[in-house]
DOMIVEX-219579 format. One record per residue: residue number from 0; x, y, z of N, C-alpha, C, CB in turn. Coordinates in pm, whole numbers. Glycine has a CB too. Example, Ala and Ser with C-alpha at 12.3 -4.5 7.8 and 13.67 -1.06 7.14 Angstrom:
<nodes>
num = 0, n_east = 1319, n_north = -569, n_up = 780, ca_east = 1230, ca_north = -450, ca_up = 780, c_east = 1320, c_north = -330, c_up = 780, cb_east = 1131, cb_north = -447, cb_up = 905
num = 1, n_east = 1285, n_north = -225, n_up = 708, ca_east = 1367, ca_north = -106, ca_up = 714, c_east = 1290, c_north = 3, c_up = 787, cb_east = 1408, cb_north = -60, cb_up = 572
</nodes>
This chain:
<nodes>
num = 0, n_east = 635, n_north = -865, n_up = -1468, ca_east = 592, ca_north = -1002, ca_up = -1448, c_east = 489, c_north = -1004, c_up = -1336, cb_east = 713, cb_north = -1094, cb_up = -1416
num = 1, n_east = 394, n_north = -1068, n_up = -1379, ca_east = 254, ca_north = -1037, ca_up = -1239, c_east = 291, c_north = -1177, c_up = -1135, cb_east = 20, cb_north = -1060, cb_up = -1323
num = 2, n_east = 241, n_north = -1160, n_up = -1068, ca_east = 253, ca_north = -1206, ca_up = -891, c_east = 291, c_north = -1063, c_up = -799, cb_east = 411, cb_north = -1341, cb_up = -860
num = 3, n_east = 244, n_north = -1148, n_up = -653, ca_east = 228, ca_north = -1093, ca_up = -568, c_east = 365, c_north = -1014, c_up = -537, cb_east = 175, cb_north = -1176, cb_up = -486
num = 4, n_east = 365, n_north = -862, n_up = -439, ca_east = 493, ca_north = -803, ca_up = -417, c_east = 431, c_north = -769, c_up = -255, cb_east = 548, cb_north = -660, cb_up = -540
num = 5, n_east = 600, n_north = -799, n_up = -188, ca_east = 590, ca_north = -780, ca_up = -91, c_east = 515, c_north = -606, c_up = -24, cb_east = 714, cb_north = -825, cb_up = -71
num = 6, n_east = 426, n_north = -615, n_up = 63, ca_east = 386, ca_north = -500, ca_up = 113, c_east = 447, c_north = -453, c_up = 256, cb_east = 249, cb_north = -510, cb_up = 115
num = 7, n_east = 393, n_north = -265, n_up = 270, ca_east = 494, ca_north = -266, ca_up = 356, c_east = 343, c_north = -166, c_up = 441, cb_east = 685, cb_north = -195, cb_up = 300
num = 8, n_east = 251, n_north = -204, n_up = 530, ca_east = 122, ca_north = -180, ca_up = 594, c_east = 134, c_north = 6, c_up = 665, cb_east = 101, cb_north = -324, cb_up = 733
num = 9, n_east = 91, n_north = 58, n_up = 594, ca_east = 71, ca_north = 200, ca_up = 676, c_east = -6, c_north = 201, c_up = 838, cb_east = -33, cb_north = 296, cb_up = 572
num = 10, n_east = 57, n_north = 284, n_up = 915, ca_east = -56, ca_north = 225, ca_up = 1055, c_east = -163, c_north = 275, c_up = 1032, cb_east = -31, cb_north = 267, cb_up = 1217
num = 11, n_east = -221, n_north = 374, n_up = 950, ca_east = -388, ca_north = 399, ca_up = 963, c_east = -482, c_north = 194, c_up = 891, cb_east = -437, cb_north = 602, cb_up = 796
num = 12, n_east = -371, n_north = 130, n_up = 843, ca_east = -420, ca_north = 28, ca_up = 746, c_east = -500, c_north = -63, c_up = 918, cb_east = -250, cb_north = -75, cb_up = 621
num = 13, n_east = -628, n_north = -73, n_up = 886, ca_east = -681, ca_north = -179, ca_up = 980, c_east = -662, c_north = -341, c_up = 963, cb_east = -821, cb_north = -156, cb_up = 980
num = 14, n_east = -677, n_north = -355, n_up = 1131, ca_east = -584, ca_north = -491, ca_up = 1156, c_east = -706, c_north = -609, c_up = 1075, cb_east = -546, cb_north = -531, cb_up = 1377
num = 15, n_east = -843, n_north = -590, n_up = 1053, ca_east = -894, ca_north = -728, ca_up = 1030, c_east = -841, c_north = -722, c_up = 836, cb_east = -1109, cb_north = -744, cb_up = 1081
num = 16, n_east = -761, n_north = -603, n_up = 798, ca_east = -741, ca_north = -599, ca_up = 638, c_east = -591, c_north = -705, c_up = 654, cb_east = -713, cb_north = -397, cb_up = 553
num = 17, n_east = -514, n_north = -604, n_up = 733, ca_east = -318, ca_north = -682, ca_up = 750, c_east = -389, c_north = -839, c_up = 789, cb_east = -167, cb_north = -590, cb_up = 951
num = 18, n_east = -508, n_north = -879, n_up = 891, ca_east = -527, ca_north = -1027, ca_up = 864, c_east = -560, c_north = -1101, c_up = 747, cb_east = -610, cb_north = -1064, cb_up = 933
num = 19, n_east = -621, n_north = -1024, n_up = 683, ca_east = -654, ca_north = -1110, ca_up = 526, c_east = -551, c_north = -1132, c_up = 499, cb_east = -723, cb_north = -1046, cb_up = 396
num = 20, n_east = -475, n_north = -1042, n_up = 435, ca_east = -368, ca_north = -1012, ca_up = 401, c_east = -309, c_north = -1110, c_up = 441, cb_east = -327, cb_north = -905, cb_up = 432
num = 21, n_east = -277, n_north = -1133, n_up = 507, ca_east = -119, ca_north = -1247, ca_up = 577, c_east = -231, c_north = -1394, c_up = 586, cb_east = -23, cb_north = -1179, cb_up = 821
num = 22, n_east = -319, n_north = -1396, n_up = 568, ca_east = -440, ca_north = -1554, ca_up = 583, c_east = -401, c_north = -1579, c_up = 431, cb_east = -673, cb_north = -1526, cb_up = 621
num = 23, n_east = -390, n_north = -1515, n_up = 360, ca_east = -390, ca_north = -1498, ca_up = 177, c_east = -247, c_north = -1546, c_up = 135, cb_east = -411, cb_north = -1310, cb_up = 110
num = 24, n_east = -148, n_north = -1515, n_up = 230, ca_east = -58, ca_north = -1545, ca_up = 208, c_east = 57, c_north = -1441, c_up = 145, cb_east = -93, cb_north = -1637, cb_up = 156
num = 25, n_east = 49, n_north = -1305, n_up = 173, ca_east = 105, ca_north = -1211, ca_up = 105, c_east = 180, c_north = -1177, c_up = 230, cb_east = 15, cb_north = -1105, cb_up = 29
num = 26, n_east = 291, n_north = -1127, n_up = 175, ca_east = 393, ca_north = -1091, ca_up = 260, c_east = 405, c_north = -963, c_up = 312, cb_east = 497, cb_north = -1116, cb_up = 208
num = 27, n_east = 339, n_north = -925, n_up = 472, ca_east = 301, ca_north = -788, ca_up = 495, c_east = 402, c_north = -738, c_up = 633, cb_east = 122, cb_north = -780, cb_up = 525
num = 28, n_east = 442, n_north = -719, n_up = 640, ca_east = 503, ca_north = -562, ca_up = 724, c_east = 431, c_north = -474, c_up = 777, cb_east = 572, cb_north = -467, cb_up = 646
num = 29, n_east = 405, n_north = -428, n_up = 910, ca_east = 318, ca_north = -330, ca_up = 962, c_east = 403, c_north = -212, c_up = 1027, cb_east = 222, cb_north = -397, cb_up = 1065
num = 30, n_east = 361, n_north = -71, n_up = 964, ca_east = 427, ca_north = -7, ca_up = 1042, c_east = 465, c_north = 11, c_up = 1188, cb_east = 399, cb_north = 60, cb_up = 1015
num = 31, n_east = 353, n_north = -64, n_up = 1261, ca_east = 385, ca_north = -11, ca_up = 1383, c_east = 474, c_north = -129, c_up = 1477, cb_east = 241, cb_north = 37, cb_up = 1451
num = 32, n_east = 561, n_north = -210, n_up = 1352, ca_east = 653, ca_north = -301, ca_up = 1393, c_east = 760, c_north = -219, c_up = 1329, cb_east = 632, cb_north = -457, cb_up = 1349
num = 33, n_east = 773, n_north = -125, n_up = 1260, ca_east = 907, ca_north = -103, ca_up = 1185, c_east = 969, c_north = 27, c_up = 1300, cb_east = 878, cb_north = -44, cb_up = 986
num = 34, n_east = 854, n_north = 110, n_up = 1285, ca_east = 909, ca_north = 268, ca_up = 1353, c_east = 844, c_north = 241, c_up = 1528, cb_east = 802, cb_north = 454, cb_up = 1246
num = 35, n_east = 851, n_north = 379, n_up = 1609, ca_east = 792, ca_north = 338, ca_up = 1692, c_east = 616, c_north = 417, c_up = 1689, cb_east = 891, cb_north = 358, cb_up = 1810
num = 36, n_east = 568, n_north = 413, n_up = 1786, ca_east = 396, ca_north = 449, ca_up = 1673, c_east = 416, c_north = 573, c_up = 1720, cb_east = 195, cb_north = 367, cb_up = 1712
num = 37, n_east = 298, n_north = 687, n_up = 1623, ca_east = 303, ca_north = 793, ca_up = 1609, c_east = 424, c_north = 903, c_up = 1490, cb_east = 305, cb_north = 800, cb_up = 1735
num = 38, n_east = 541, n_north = 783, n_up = 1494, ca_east = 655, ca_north = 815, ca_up = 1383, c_east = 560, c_north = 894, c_up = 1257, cb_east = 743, cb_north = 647, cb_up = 1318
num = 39, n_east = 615, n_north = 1008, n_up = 1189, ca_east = 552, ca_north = 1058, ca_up = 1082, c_east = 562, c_north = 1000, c_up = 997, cb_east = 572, cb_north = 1156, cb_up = 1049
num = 40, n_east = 503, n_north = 991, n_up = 855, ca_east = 484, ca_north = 953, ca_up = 770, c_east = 593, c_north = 933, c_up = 640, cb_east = 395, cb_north = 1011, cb_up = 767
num = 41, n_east = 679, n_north = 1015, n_up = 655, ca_east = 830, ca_north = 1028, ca_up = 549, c_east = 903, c_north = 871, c_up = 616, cb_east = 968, cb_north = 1225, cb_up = 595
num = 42, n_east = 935, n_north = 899, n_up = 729, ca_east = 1026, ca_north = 751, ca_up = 769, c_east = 931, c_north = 658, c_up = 690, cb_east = 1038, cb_north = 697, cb_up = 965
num = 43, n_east = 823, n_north = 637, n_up = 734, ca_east = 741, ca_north = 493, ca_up = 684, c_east = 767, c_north = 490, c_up = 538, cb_east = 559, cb_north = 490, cb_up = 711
num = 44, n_east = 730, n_north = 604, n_up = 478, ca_east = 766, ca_north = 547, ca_up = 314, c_east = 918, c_north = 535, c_up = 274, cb_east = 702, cb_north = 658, cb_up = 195
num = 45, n_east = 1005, n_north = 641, n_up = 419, ca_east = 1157, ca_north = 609, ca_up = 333, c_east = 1183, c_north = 423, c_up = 366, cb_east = 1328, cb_north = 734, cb_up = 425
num = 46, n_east = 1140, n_north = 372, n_up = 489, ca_east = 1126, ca_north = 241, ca_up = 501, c_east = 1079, c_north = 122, c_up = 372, cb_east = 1038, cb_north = 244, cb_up = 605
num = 47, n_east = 970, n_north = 198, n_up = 402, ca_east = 915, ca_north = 75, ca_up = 257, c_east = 991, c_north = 97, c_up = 120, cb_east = 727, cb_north = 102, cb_up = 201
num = 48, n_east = 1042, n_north = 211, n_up = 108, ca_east = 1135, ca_north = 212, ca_up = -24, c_east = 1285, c_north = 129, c_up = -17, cb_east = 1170, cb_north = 378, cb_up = -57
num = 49, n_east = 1302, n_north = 148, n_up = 118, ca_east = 1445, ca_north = 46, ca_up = 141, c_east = 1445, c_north = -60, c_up = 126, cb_east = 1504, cb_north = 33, cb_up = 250
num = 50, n_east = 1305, n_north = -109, n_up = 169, ca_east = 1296, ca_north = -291, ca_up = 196, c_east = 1252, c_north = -343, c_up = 60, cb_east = 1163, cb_north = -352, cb_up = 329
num = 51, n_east = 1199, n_north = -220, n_up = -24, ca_east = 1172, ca_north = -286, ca_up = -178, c_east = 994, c_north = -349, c_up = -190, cb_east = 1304, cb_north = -448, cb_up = -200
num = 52, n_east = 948, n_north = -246, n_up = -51, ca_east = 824, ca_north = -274, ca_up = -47, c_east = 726, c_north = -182, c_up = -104, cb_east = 798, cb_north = -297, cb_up = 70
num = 53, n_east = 583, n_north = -272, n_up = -166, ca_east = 451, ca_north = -159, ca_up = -176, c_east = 391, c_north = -107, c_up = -61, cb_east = 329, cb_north = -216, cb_up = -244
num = 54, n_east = 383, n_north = 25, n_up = -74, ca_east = 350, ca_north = 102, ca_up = 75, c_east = 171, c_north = 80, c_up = 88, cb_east = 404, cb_north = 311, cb_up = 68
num = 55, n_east = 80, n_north = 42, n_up = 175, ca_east = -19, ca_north = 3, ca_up = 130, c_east = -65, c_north = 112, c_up = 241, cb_east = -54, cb_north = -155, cb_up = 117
num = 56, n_east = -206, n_north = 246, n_up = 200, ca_east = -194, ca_north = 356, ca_up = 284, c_east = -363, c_north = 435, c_up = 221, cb_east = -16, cb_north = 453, cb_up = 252
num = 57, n_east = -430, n_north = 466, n_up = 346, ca_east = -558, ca_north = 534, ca_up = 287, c_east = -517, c_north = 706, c_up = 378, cb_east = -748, cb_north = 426, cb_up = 350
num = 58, n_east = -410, n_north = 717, n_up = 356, ca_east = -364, ca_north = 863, ca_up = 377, c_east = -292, c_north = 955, c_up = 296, cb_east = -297, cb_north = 866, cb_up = 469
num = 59, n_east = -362, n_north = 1036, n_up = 233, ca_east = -319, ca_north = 1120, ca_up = 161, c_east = -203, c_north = 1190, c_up = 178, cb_east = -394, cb_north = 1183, cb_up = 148
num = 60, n_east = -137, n_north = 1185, n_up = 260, ca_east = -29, ca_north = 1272, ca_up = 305, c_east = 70, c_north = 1169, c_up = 259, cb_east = -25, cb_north = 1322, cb_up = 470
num = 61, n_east = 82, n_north = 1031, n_up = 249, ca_east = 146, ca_north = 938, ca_up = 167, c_east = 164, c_north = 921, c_up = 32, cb_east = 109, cb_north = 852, cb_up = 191
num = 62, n_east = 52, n_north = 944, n_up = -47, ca_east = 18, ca_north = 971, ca_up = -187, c_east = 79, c_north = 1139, c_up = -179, cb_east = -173, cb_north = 944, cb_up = -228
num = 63, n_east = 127, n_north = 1201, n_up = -113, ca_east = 183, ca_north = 1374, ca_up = -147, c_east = 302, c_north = 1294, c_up = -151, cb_east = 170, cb_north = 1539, cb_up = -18
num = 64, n_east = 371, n_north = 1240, n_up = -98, ca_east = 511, ca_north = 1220, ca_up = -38, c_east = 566, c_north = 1094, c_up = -195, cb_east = 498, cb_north = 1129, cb_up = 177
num = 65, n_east = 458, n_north = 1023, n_up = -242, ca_east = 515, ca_north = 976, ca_up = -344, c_east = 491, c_north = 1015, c_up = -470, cb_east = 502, cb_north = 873, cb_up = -339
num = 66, n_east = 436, n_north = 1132, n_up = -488, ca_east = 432, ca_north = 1209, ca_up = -575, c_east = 556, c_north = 1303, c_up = -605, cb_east = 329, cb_north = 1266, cb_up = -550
num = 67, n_east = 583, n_north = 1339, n_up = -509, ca_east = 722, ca_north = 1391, ca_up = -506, c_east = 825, c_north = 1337, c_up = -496, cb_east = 741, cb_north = 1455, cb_up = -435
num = 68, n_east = 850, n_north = 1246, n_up = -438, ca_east = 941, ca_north = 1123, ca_up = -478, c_east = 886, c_north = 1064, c_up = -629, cb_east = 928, cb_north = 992, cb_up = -349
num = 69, n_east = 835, n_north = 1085, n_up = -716, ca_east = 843, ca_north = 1026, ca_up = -863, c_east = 864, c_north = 1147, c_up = -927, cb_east = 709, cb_north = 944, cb_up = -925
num = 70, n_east = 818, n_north = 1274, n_up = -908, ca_east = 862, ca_north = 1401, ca_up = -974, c_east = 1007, c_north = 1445, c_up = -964, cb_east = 784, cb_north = 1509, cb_up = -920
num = 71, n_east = 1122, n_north = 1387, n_up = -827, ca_east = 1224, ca_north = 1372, ca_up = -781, c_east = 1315, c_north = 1255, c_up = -855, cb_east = 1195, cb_north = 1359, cb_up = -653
num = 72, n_east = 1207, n_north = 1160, n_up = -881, ca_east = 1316, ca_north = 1068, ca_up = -966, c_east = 1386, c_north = 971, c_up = -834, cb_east = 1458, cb_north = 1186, cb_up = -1061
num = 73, n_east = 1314, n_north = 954, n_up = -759, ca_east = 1364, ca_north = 864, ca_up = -617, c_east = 1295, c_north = 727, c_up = -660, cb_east = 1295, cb_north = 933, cb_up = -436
num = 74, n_east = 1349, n_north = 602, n_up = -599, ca_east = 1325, ca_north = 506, ca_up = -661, c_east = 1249, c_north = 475, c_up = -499, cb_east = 1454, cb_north = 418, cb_up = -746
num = 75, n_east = 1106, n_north = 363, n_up = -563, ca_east = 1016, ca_north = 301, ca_up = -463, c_east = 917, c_north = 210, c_up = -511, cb_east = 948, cb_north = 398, cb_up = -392
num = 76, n_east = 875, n_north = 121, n_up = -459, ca_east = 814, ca_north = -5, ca_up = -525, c_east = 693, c_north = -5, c_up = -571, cb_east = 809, cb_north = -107, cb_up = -448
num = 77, n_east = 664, n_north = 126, n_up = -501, ca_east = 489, ca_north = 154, ca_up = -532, c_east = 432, c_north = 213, c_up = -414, cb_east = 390, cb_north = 7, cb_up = -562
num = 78, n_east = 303, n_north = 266, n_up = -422, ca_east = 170, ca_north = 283, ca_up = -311, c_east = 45, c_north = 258, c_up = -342, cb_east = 149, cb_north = 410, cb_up = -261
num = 79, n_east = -11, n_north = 200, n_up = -303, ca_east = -168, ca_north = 149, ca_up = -321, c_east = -238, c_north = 226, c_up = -231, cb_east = -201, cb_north = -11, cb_up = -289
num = 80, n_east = -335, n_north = 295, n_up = -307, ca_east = -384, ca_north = 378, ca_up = -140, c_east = -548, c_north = 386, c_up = -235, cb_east = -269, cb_north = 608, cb_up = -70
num = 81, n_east = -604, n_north = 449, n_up = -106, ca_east = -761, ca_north = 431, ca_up = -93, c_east = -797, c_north = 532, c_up = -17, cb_east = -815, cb_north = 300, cb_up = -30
num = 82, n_east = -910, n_north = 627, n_up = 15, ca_east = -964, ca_north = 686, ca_up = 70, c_east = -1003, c_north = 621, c_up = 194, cb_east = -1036, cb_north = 728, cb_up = 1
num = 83, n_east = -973, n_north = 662, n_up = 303, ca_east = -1040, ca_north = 588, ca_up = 445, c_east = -1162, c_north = 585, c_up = 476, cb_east = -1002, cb_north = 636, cb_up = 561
num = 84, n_east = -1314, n_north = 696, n_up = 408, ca_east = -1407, ca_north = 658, ca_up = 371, c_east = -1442, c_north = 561, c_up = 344, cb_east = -1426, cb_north = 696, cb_up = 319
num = 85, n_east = -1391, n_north = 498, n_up = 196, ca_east = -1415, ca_north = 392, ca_up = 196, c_east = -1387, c_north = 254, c_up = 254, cb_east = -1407, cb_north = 398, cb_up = 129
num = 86, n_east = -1348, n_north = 231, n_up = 379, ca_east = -1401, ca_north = 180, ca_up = 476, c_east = -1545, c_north = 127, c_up = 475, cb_east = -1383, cb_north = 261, cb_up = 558
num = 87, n_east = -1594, n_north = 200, n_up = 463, ca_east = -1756, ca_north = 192, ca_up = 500, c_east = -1813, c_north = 135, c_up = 392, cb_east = -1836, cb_north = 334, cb_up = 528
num = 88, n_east = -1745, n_north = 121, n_up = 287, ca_east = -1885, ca_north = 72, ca_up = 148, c_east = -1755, c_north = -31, c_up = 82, cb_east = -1970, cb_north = 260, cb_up = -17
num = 89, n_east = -1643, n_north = -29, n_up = 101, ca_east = -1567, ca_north = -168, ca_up = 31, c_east = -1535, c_north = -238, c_up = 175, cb_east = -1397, cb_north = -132, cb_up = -81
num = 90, n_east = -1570, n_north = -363, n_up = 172, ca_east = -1578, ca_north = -435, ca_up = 273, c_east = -1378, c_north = -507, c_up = 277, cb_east = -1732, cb_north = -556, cb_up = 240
num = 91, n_east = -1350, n_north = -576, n_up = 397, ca_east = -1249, ca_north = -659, ca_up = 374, c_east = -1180, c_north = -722, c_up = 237, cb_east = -1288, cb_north = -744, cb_up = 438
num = 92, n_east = -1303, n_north = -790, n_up = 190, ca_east = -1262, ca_north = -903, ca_up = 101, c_east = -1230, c_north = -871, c_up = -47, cb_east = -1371, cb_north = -1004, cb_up = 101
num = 93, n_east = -1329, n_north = -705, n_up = -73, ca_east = -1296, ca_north = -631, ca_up = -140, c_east = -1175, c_north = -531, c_up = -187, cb_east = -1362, cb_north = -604, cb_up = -120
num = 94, n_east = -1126, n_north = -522, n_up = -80, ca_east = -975, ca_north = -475, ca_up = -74, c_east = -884, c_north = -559, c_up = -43, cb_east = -951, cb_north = -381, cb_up = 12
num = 95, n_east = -915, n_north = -695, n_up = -40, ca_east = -819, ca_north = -817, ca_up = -62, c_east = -826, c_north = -848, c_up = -222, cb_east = -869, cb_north = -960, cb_up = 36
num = 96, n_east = -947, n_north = -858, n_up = -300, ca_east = -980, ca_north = -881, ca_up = -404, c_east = -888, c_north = -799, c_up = -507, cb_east = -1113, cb_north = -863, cb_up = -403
num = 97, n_east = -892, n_north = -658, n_up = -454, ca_east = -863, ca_north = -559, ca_up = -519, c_east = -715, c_north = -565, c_up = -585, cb_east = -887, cb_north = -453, cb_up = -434
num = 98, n_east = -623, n_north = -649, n_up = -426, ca_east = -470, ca_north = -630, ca_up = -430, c_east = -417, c_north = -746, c_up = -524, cb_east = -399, cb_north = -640, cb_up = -271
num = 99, n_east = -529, n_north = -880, n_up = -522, ca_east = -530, ca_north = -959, ca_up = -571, c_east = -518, c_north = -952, c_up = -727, cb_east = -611, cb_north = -1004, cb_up = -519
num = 100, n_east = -598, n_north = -870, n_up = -784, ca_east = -627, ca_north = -800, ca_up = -933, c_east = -483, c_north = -786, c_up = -976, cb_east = -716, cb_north = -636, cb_up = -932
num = 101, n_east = -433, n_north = -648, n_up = -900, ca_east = -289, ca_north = -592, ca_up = -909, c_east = -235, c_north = -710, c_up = -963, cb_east = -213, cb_north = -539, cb_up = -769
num = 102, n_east = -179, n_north = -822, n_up = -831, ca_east = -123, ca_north = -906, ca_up = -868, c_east = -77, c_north = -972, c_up = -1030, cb_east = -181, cb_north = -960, cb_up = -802
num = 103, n_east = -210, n_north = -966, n_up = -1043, ca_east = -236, ca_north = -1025, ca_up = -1206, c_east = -173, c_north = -977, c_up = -1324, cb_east = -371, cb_north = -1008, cb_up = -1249
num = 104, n_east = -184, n_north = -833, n_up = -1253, ca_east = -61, ca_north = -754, ca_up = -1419, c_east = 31, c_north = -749, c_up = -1353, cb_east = -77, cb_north = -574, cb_up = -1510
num = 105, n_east = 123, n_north = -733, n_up = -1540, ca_east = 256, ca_north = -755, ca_up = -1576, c_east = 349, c_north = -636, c_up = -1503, cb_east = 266, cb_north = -756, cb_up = -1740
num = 106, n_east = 280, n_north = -525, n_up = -1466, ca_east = 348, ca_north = -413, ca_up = -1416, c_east = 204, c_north = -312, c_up = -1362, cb_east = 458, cb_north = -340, cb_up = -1551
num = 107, n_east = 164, n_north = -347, n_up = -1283, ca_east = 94, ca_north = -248, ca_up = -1178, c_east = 127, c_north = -104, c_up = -1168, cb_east = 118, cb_north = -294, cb_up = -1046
num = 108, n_east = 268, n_north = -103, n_up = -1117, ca_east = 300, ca_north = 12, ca_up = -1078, c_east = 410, c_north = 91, c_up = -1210, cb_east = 364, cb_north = -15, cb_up = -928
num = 109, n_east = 338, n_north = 37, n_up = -1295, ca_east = 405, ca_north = 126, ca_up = -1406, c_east = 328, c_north = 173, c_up = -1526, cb_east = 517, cb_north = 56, cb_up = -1461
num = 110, n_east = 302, n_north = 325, n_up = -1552, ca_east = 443, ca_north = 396, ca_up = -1593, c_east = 363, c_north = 491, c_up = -1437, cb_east = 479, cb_north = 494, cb_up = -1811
num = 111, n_east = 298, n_north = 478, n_up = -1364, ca_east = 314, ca_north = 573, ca_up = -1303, c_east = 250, c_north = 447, c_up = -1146, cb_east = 226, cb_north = 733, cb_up = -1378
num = 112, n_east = 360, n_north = 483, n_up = -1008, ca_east = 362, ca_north = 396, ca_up = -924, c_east = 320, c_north = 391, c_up = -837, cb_east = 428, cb_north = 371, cb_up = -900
num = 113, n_east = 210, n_north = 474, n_up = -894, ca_east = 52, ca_north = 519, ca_up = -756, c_east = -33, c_north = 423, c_up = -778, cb_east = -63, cb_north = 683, cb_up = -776
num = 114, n_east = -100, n_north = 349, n_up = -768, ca_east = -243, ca_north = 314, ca_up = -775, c_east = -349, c_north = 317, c_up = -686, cb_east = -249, cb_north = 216, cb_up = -803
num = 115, n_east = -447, n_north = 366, n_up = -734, ca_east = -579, ca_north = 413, ca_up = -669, c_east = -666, c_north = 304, c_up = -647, cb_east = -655, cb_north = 514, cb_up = -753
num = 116, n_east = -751, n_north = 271, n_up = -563, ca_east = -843, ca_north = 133, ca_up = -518, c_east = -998, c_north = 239, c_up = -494, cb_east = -764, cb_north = 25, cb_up = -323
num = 117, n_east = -1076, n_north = 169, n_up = -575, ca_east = -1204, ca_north = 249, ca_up = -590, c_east = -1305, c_north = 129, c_up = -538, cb_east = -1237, cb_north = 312, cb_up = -763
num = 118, n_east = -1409, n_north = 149, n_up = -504, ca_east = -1515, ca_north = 44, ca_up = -513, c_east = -1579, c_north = -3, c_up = -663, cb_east = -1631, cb_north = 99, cb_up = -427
num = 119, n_east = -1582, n_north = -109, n_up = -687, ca_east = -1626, ca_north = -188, ca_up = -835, c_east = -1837, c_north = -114, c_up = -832, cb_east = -1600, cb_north = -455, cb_up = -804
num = 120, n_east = -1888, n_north = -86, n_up = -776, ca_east = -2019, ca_north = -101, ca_up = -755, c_east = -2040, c_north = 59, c_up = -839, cb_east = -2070, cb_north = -128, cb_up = -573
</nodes>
């Protein structure tokens, strides 16, 4: 069923994106309110899998960790991730736009509960 799912903010995720984000009205979580900062990367996603959240993350070492957690058969709400490059050529509103899309389908994160965020251009 499409609408919005609660997210759960990786700390590499920049603060003027978690502001769209929460101006938009989506329900966001930042890591560096859950763990204390510097915490590795396994807690944050075992977190966001507890709370029933999408892990939102332009670190690859997150996309390893839920790859293996779906090859494992571990249950988790999703990850949306992006290259941190792109930074530089998808602006804010574009990676608000992007999450916005998601929203729209019936199942995003299925049959497989990765999704990738590219630039449209």
């Amino acid at each position: 069923m499409a609408g919005r799912f609660p997210l759960y903010a990786d700390a590499d995720i920049r603060g003027p994106f978690i502001k769209a984000l929460k101006s938009a009205g989506w329900d966001v979580v930042r890591a560096i309110d859950e763990l204390i900062e510097g915490a590795e990367d396994p807690p944050h996603f075992q977190r966001a899998a507890e709370q029933g959240r999408v892990l939102v993350s332009n670190d690859s070492d997150q996309e390893a960790i839920a790859h293996q957690w779906y090859e494992e058969r571990r249950d988790f709400a999703g990850l949306i991730v992006w290259r941190q490059d792109l930074y530089r050529t998808m602006t804010t509103k574009e990676l608000l736009e992007a999450l916005e899309e998601l929203a729209q389908q019936d199942a995003p994160f299925t049959p497989y509960p990765v999704v990738r965020i590219w630039p449209k251009r």
